[in-house]
C-alpha positions as CSV (number, residue, x, y, z in Angstrom):
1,X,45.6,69.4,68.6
2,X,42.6,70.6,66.5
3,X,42.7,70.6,63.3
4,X,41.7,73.0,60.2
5,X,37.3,72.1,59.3
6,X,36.1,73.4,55.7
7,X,39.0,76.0,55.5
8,X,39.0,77.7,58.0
9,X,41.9,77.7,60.9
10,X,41.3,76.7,64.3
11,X,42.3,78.7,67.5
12,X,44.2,75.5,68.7
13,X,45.9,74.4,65.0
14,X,46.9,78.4,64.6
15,X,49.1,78.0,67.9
16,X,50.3,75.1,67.0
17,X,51.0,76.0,63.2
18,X,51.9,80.4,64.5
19,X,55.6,81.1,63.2
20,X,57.8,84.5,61.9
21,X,55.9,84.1,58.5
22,X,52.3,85.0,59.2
23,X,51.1,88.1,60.0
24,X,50.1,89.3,63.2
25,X,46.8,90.6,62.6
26,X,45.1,87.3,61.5
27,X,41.9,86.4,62.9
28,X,40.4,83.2,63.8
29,X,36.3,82.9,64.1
30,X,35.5,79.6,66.5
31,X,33.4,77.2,63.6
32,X,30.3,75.0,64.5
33,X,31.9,72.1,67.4
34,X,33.7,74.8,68.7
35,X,32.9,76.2,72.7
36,X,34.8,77.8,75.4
37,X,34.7,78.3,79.1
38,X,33.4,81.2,81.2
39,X,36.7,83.4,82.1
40,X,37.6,82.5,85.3
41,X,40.2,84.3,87.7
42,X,42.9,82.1,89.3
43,X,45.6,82.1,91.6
44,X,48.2,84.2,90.5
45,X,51.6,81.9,89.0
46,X,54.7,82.8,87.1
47,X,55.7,81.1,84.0
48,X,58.2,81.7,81.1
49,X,58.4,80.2,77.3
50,X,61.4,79.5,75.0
51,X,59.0,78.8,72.2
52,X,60.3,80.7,69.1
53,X,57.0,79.8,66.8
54,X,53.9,80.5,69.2
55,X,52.2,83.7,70.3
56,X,49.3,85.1,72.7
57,X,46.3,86.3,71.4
58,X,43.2,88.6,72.5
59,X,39.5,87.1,72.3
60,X,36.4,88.9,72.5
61,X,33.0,87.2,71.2
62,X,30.7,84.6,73.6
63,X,31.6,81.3,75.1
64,X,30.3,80.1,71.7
65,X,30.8,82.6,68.8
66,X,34.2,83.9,69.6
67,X,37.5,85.2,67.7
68,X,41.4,84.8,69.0
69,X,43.6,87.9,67.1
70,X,47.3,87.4,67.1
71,X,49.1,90.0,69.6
72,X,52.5,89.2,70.6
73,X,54.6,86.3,69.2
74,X,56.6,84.3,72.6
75,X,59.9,84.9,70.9
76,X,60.1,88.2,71.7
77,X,59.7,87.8,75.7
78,X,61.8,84.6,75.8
79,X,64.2,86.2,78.4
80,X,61.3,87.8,80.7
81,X,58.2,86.3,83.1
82,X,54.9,85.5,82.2
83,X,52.1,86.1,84.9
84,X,48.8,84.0,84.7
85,X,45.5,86.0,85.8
86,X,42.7,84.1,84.2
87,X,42.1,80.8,82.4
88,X,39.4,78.9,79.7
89,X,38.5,75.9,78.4
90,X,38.6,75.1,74.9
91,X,36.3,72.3,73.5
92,X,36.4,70.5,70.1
93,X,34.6,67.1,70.0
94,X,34.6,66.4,73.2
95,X,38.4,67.6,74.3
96,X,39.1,70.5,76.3
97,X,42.2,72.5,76.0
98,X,43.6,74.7,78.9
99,X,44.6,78.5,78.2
100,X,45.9,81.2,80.7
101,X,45.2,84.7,80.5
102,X,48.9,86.3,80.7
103,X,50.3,89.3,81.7
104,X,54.2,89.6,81.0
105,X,56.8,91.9,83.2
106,X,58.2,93.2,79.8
107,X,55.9,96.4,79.4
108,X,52.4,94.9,80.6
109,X,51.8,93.2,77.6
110,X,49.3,91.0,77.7
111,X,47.1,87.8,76.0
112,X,45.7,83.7,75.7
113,X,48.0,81.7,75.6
114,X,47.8,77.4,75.3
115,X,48.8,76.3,78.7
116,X,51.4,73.6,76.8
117,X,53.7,76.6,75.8
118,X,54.2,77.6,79.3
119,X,56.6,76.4,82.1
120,X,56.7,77.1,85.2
121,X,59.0,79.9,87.4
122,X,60.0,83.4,86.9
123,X,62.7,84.0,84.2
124,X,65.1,86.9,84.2
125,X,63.5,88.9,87.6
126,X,65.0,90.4,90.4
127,X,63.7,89.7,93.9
128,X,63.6,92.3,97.1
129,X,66.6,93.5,97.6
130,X,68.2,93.1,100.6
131,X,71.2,95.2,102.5
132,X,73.8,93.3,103.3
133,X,78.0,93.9,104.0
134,X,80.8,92.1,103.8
135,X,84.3,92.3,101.2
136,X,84.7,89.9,98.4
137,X,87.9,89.1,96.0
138,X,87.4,87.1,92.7
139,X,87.2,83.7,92.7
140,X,86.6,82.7,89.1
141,X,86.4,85.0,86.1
142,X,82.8,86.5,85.8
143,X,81.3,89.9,85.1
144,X,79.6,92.4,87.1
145,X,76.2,94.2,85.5
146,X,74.6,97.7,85.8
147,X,71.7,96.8,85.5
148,X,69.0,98.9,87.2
149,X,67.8,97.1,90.7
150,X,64.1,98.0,90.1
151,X,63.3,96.8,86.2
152,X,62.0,93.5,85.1
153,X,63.1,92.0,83.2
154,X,66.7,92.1,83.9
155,X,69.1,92.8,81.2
156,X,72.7,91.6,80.8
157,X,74.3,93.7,79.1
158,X,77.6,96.4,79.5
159,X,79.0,94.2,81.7
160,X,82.5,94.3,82.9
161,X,84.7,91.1,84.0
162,X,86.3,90.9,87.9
163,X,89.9,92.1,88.6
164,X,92.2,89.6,89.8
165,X,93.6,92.7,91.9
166,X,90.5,94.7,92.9
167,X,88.9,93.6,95.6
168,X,84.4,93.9,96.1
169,X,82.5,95.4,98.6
170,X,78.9,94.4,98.6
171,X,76.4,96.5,100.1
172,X,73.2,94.9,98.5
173,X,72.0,91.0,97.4
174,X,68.6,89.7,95.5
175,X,67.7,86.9,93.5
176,X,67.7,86.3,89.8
177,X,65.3,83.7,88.6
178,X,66.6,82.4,85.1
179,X,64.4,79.8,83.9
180,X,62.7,79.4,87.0
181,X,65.8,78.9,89.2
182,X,66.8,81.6,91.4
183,X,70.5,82.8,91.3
184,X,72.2,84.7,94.6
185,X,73.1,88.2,93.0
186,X,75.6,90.7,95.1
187,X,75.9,94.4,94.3
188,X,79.1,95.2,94.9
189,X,81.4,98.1,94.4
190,X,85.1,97.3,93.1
191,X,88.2,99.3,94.6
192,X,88.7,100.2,91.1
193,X,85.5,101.7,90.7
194,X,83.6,99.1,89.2
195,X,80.1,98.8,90.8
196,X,77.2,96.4,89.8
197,X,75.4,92.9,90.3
198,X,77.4,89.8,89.9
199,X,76.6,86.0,90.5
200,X,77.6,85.0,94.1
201,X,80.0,82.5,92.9
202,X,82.5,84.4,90.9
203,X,83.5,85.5,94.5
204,X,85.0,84.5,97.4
205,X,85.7,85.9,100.9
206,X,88.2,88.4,100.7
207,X,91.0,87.8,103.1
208,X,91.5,89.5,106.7
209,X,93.1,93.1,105.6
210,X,91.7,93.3,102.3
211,X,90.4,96.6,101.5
212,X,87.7,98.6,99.8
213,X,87.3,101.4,98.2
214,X,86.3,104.7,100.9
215,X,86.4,107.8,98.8
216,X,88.6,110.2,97.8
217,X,90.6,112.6,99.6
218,X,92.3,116.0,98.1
219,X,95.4,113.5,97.1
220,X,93.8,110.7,95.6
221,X,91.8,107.6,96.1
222,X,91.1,106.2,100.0
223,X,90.8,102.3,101.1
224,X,90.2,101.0,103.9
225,X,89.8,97.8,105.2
226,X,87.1,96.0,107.5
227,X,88.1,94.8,111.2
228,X,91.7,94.1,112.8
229,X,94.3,93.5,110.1
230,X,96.7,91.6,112.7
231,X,96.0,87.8,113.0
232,X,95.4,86.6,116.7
233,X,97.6,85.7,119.1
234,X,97.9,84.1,122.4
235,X,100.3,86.0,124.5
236,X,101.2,83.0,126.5
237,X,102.5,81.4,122.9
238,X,105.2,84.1,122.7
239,X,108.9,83.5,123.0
240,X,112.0,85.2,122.9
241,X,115.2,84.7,121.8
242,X,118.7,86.1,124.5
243,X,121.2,86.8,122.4
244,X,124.6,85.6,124.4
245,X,126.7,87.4,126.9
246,X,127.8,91.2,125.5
247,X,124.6,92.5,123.7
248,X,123.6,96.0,124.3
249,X,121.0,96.6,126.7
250,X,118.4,99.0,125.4
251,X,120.0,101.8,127.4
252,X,118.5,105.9,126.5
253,X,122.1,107.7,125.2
254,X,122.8,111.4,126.5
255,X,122.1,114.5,124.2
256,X,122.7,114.3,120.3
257,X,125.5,116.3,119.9
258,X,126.7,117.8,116.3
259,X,129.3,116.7,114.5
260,X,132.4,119.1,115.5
261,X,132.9,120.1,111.5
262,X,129.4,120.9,111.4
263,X,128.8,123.1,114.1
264,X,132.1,125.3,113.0
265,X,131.0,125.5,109.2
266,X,127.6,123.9,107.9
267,X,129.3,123.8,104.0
268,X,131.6,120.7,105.6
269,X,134.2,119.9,103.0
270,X,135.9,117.1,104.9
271,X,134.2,113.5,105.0
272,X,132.8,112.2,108.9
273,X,133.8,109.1,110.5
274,X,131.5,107.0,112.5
275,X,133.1,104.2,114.2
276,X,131.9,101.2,115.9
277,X,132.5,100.9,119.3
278,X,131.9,97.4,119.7
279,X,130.1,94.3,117.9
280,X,128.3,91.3,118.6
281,X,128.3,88.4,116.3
282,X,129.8,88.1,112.7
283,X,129.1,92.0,111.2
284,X,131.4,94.8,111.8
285,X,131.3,97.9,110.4
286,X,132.4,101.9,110.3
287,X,130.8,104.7,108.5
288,X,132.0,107.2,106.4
289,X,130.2,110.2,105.1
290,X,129.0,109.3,101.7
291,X,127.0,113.0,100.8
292,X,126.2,115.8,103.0
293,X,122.5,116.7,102.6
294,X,120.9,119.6,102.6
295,X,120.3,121.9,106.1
296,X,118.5,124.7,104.1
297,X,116.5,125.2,100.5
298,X,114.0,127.9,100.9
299,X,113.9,128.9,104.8
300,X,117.0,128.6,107.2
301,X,116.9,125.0,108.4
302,X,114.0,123.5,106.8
303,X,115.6,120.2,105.4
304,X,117.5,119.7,109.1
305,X,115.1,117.3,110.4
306,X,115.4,114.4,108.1
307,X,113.9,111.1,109.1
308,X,114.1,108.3,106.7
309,X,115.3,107.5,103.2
310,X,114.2,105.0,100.5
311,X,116.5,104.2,97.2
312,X,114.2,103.9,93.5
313,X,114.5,100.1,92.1
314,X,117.9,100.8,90.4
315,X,119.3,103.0,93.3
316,X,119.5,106.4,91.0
317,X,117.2,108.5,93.0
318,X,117.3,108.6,96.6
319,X,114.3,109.7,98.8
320,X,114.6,111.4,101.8
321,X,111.7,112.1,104.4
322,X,111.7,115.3,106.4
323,X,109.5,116.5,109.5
324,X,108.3,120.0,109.7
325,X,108.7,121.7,112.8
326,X,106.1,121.4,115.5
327,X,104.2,118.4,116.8
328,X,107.3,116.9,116.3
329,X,106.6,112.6,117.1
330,X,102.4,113.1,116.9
331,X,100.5,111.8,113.8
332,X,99.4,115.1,113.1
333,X,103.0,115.9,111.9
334,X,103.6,118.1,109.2
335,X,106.3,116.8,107.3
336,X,107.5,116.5,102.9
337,X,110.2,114.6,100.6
338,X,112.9,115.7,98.8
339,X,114.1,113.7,95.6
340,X,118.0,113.3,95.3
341,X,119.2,112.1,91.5
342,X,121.7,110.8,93.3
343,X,123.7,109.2,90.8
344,X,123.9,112.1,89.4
345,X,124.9,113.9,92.2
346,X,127.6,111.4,93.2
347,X,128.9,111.7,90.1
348,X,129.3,115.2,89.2
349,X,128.5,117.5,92.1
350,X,130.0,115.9,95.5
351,X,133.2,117.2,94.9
352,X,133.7,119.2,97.2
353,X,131.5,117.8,99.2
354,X,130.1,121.3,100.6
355,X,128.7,121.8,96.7
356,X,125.4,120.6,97.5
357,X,124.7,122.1,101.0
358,X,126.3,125.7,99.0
359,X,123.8,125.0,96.2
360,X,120.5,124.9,98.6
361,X,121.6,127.8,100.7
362,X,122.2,130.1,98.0
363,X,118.8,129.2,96.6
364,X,117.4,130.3,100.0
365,X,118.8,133.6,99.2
366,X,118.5,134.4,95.4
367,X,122.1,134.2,94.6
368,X,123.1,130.7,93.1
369,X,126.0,130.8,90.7
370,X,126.2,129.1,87.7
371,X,127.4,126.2,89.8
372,X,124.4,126.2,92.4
373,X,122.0,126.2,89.7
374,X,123.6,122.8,88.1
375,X,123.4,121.0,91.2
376,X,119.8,122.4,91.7
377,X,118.4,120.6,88.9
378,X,119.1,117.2,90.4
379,X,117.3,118.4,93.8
380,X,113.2,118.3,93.8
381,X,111.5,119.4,97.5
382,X,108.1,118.3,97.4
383,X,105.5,119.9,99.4
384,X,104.3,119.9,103.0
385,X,101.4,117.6,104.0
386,X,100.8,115.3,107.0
387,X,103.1,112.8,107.5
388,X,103.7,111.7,111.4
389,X,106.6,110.4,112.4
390,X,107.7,109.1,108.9
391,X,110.6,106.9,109.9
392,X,109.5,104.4,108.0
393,X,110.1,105.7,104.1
394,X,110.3,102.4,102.3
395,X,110.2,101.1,98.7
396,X,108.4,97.7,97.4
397,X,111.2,96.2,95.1
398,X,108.1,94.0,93.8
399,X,105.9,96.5,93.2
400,X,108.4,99.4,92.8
401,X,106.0,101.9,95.3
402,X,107.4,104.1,98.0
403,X,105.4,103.5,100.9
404,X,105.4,105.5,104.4
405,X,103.4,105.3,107.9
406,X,101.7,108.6,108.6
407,X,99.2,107.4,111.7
408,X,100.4,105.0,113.8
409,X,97.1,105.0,116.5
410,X,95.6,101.8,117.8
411,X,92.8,100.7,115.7
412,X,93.2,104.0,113.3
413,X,96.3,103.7,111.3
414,X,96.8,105.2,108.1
415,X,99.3,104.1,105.3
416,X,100.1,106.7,102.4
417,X,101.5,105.3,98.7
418,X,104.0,108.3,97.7
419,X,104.3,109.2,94.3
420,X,107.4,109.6,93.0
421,X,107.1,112.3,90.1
422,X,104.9,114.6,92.4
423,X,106.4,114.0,95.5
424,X,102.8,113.8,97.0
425,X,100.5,111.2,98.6
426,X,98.9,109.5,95.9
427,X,96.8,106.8,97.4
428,X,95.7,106.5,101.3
429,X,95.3,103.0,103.0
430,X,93.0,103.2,106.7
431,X,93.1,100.2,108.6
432,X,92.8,99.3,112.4
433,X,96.1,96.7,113.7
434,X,94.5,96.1,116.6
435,X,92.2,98.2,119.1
436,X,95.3,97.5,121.2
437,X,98.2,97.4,119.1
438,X,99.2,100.8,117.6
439,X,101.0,100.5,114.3
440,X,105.1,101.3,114.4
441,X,106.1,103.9,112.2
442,X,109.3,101.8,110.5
443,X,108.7,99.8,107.6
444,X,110.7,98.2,105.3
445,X,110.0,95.0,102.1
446,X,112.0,92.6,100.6
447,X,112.4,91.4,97.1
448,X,109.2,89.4,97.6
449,X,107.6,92.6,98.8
450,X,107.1,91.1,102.3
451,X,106.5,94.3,104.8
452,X,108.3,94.5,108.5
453,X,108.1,96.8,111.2
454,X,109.4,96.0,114.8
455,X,108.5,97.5,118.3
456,X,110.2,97.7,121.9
457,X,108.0,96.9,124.5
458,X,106.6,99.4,126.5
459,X,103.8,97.9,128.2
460,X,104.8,94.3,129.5
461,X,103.7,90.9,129.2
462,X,104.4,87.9,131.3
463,X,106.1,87.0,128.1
464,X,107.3,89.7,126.7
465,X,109.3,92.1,129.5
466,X,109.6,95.7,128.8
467,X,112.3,96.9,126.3
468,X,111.8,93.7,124.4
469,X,111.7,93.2,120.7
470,X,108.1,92.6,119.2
471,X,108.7,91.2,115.0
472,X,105.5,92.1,112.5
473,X,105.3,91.2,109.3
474,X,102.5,91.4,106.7
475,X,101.6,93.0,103.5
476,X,100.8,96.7,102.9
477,X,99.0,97.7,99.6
478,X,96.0,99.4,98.2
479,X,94.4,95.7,97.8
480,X,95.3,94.7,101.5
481,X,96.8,95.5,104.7
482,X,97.5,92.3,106.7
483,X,100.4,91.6,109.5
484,X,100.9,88.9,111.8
485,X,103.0,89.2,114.9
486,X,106.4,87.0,115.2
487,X,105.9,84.5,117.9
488,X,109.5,85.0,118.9
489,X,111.2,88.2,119.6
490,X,114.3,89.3,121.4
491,X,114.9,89.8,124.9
492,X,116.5,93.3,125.0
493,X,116.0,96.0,121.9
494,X,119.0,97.0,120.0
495,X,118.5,100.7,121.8
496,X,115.8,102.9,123.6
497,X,114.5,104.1,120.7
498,X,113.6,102.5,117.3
499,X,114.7,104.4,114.3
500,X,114.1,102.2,111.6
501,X,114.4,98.9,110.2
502,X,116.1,98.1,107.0
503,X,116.1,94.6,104.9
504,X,119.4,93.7,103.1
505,X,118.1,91.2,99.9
506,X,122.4,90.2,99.7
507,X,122.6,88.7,103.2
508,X,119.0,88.2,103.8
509,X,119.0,89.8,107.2
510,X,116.5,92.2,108.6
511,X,118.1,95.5,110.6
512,X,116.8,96.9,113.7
513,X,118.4,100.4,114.2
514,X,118.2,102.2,117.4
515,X,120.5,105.5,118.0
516,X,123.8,104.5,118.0
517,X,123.1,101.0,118.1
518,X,121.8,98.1,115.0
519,X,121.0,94.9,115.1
520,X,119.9,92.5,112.9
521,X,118.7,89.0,112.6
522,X,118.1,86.6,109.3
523,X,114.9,86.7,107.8
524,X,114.4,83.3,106.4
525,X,114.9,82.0,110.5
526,X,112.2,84.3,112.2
527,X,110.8,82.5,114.8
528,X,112.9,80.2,115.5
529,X,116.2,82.2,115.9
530,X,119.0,81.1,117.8
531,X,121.4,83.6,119.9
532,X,123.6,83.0,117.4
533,X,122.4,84.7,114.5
534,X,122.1,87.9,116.1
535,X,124.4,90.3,115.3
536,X,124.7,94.1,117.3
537,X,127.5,96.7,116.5
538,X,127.1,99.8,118.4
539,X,128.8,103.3,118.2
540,X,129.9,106.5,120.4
541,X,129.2,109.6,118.5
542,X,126.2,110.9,120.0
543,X,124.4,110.7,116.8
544,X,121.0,110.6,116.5
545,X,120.6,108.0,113.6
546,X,117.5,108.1,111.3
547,X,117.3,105.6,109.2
548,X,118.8,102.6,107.4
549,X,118.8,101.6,103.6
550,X,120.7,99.4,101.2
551,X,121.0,100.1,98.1
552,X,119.3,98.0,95.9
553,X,121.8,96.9,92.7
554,X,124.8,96.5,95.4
555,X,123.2,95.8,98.9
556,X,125.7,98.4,99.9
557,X,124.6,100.0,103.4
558,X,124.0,103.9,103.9
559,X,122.8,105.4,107.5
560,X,121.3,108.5,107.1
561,X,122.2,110.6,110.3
562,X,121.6,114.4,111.8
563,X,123.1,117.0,113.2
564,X,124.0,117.4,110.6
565,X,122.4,115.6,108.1
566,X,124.0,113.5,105.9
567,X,124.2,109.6,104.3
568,X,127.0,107.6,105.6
569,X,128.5,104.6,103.6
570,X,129.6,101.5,105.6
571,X,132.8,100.3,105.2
C-alpha cells in the first residue's frame, strides 16, 4: 500500500485506512509520484465485498492531477452484487494498483473501488425465473420468503417456517447467488396458504396422493392432488381367497318390503326383530330395534331415504346421511345430514319409542306439544347440497373428522370433510383413483385412521371373476388421498349390492354389508386370509340395509335399515 507524503493522504492509504469514523465527503488530491491510467472499459463481471471499513469513491481530474471523493462505504451493500464496467491503474514509485469502476444492483449506485476489496460472483441475486410443476412436503425445517421475483438484491425477510402437515406446490424456480454460489430456489404455494421462495432442500417429493391447494368453493377450501392416487398393480398378481362350503353367493334379493308395523302405523311403538337366517364362521347375531328414526321433519317423507351413519369419538351424537329424491345412485345426488344427540335421546326421549318419529311429524305441521319440542332440541337437519350416493358416512377416530364420498367417477372423484357444528361440507378433496378404477362410495377408518372401501366386481378379470370382492385401503385427508388395492380378495361378495363397510376396533375385523347379508374378515390378516377367518351371517326380512357402525366406547354393533328407517342393535 501507499503511504501518506508531506501530510497529505493517498488515494490507496485512504482505502486502506476508510472506516465508520471519517467523513464521507473527504477529498484526496493525487501529490507529485502519483499517475493513473486512461479509463478503460472491460468485460462486464460480478463481484461482492464483506469489507466493513472500505468504500468507493468518484474521480474526476487528468491521468495526472486527479481527486478520489468518498461516496459509498462497502458495508452498506455487503448483502448485494457489485458490477465492474471500467478499470485504472494507479502508480506510486513504480507500483501499479488495479481499480474497477463499479456499479451495484442496490439502487445504481456507483464508484472506484481497489480491485483487493472485491471477490468474485454475484451475491444475493435472483436468476431467470423458470416455470416449473411438481408437489413438495417438508423435508427439514426451513422458511419460505415473499420476496419480490424481480428485485435485486434479494431480501430475507417476513419469512414463514414449512408445515410438517401442509404440503407445497411449486409453480416457479431461479437461482440465488449468495457469495457467489448459486442456491436452487422453488416458489411454491402451501395448502395452508403460504406462498413464497424457499431453498430446494427443505423439500422433498411429496408422496403419490398428496394434495395441493385448488381454490375455494362456496363451502370452503378445495385440494386436489396430481396423477392416480392408487399404487399399481399387476392384475395377474391378484388372488382370492374361497371361503369354505356354505357361504352366500352374491345372489340380487326380491323387493324391499316394509316392516309389517310400519306400513300399519309409521309412530311404531313396539321394537323390530331382524333375525339371522344362517351364519358362516364364528359370529352370530340378531337385531333388535335400537331407535326408530325419523320419516318426516319439514315435508312428508324427506328423512325416508337414509343411507349411512357415523358415531362422534365418544358415541354421543350419531350422524345420519340422507339422499334427496331424484337422481337417486348418480353423483349429482342431492342429499344432507341430520345430527342425533343420541345419548340424549336414548336416555330421555325413546320411551315410547314412537316419541321421536311424533316429535318430527308434528314439526312438519306446526303443532308440537310441549313434548315434541323437547325432543326437537336434540335433532339438527342440515341442509341440502350434493352428496352422491353417500353410503359411505365415516368418522376418523385419529383425527376425529366425518368424512363422506360424494363422486365416485373414474379418474374424477371427489371426497368432502363434513363439519359437524354446521352440518355442511367444510373442505373438498379432488383426486383421480385411477382413469380406470372409479372410487366406491363406502368408507370406513380404524383407530389408526387407516381408510377402506371394497367393491364387487363387475367387469372381470382372469383373476378376479365377476361378483368378486376387490379390498382398498389408503388414506383420505386434506394433506393426501392415497389407496392401494388388496392383492387378495374373496371369491364371491357378501351380496349383489354393497351397502357399506364398517371396521370394529374390539375384534379388529373389517365388515362388508350387502342387503340382507355381512361379512367380515380380520384386518391385521389382509392378504393373506385364509377361508377360515371369514365369517357371513345372512338374514330374511327383505330389508334393504344401509349401513353399518360400531359404536366407538363399546364396539357395540348398530345396522341402520329402511322401510322404515331405524338403527338396530345386535344382540
Amino acid at each position: 500500500m501507499l503511504h501518506k507524503c508531506k501530510g497529505v493522504v493517498t488515494v490507496l492509504s485512504l482505502l486502506a485506512l476508510i472506516g465508520p469514523t471519517m467523513t464521507n465527503q473527504q477529498d484526496v488530491k493525487a501529490s507529485t509520484g502519483y499517475r493513473r491510467t486512461k479509463t478503460t472499459a472491460v468485460s462486464h463481471k460480478d463481484y461482492y465485498s464483506m469489507n466493513t471499513k472500505a468504500a468507493t469513491y468518484s474521480a474526476n481530474g487528468s491521468t495526472t492531477h486527479f481527486k478520489f471523493k468518498l461516496n459509498h462505504y462497502l458495508k452498506n451493500y455487503k448483502n448485494t452484487t457489485w458490477t465492474r464496467t471500467s478499470k485504472t491503474y494507479i502508480t506510486k514509485h513504480g507500483k501499479r494498483y488495479l481499480y474497477y469502476y463499479v456499479h451495484n444492483a442496490k439502487s445504481g449506485v456507483a464508484g472506484w473501488v481497489w480491485h483487493g476489496y472485491l471477490k468474485a460472483g454475484k451475491n444475493y441475486q435472483l436468476t431467470s425465473i423458470k416455470n416449473v410443476s411438481g408437489t413438495y412436503v417438508k423435508n427439514r425445517s426451513g422458511k419460505i420468503y415473499p420476496f419480490q421475483s424481480g428485485y435485486n438484491p434479494i431480501s430475507f425477510s417476513g419469512g414463514r417456517f414449512l408445515s410438517s402437515t401442509a404440503s407445497y406446490k411449486k409453480s416457479k424456480q431461479a437461482y440465488i447467488y449468495k457469495k457467489g454460489i448459486k442456491y436452487l430456489y422453488y416458489y411454491v404455494t402451501g395448502s395452508n396458504g403460504t406462498k413464497g421462495w424457499i431453498w430446494h432442500s427443505y423439500l422433498k417429493t411429496a408422496p403419490v396422493g398428496t394434495t395441493h391447494a385448488a381454490g375455494t368453493n362456496s363451502y370452503g377450501p378445495v385440494y386436489a392432488t396430481t396423477g392416480d392416487v392408487l399404487d399399481n398393480y399387476k392384475t395377474a398378481n391378484f388372488s382370492l381367497v374361497t371361503p369354505k362350503p356354505g357361504y352366500t353367493t352374491a345372489i340380487a334379493h326380491g323387493s324391499y318390503q316394509k316392516v309389517p308395523a310400519y306400513a300399519a302405523n309409521v309412530f311404531q311403538t313396539t321394537a323390530d326383530t331382524l333375525n339371522a337366517d344362517k351364519h358362516y364362521g364364528t359370529e352370530n347375531y340378531n337385531f333388535k330395534t335400537a331407535m326408530f328414526l325419523p320419516v318426516t321433519y319439514n315435508k312428508s317423507g324427506d328423512l325416508g331415504n337414509p343411507q349411512s351413519a357415523a358415531f362422534n369419538k365418544d358415541d354421543t351424537e350419531l350422524y345420519v346421511a340422507y339422499n334427496a329424491s331424484g337422481s337417486e345412485g348418480s353423483d349429482s345426488q342431492q342429499g344432507y345430514f341430520v345430527k342425533y344427540d343420541w345419548k340424549k335421546l336414548m336416555q330421555q326421549y325413546n320411551e315410547p319409542m314412537s316419541a321421536i318419529r311424533h316429535a318430527t311429524w308434528a314439526h312438519s305441521n306446526h303443532s308440537e306439544n310441549a313434548t315434541d319440542q323437547a325432543v326437537l332440541r336434540y335433532i339438527h337437519v342440515g341442509t341440502t347440497t350434493i352428496t352422491g350416493h353417500i353410503q359411505g358416512l365415516a368418522l376418523n377416530p385419529k383425527t376425529n373428522e366425518l368424512w363422506y364420498v360424494d363422486k365416485t367417477k373414474a379418474g374424477a372423484s371427489e371426497a368432502q370433510r363434513l363439519d359437524p357444528s354446521s352440518l355442511k361440507p367444510n373442505a373438498t378433496v379432488d383426486f383421480s383413483l385411477k382413469s380406470t378404477v372409479p372410487m366406491s362410495s363406502n368408507l370406513t377408518f380404524d383407530n389408526n385412521g387407516t381408510a377402506y372401501m371394497w367393491t364387487r366386481t363387475v367387469n372381470p378379470w382372469a383373476t378376479a371373476p365377476k361378483n368378486s370382492v376387490k379390498i382398498y385401503k389408503g388414506t383420505l385427508s386434506t394433506n393426501r388421498v392415497h389407496f392401494s388395492l388388496v392383492m387378495q380378495g374373496l371369491s364371491t361378495a357378501p351380496g349383489i349390492e354393497p351397502q357399506g363397510i364398517a371396521y370394529n376396533n374390539g375384534n379388529g375385523r373389517l365388515y362388508f354389508v350387502s342387503d340382507e347379508s355381512i361379512a367380515s374378515v380380520p384386518v391385521k390378516d389382509l392378504g393373506k386370509l385364509k377361508a377360515s377367518e371369514i365369517n357371513e351371517i345372512t338374514f330374511n326380512g327383505n330389508r334393504e340395509f344401509e349401513g353399518l357402525v360400531f359404536a366407538h366406547s363399546t364396539n357395540q354393533e348398530y345396522l341402520l335399515t329402511n322401510k322404515g328407517a331405524e338403527m338396530m342393535a345386535a344382540h
